[in-house]
Residue, then its C-alpha position, 0 to 999 in steps of 0.5 A: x644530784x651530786x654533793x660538791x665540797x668546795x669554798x666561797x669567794x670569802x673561803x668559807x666551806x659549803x656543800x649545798x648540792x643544789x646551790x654549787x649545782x646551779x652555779x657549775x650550769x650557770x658559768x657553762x651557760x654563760x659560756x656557751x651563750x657566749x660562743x654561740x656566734x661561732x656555729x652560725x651559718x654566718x659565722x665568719x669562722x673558717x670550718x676548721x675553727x668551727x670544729x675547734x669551737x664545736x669541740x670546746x663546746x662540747x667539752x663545756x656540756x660535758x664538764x660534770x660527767x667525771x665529778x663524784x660525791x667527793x668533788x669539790x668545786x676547785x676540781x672543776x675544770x672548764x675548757x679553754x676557748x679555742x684561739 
């Protein structure tokens, strides 16, 4: 597991693994269920932006790979949904 420093809404400082944990996988979940209309067969989406989809949807799994022990929560970056 990875240790994550950050603050809460109220700016008070916490660093419970699993709890930041948890809620860096529920936001991305939350995201990609969002987006899950763009891969469907139906899709009205052209190809070209179920590729962009596709890719932003793949950034969003990736989001944790590059944190380490010493990430805090503010260096979190989620990718920004095609247009």
């Amino acid at each position: 597991m990875i240790y994550i420093r950050g603050k809460n809404q109220d700016g008070k400082e916490y660093g419970d693994v699993l709890v930041v944990s948890e809620h860096i996988r529920e936001k991305r979940n939350a995201l990609l269920a969002a987006s899950d209309w763009t891969q469907a067969a139906d899709s009205p989406l052209s190809d070209e932006k179920k590729t962009e989809w596709a890719t932003y949807r793949q950034e969003l799994r990736d989001v944790t790979q590059s944190l380490t022990e010493s990430s805090k929560v503010s260096d979190i970056e989620f990718p920004t949904p095609p247009a």
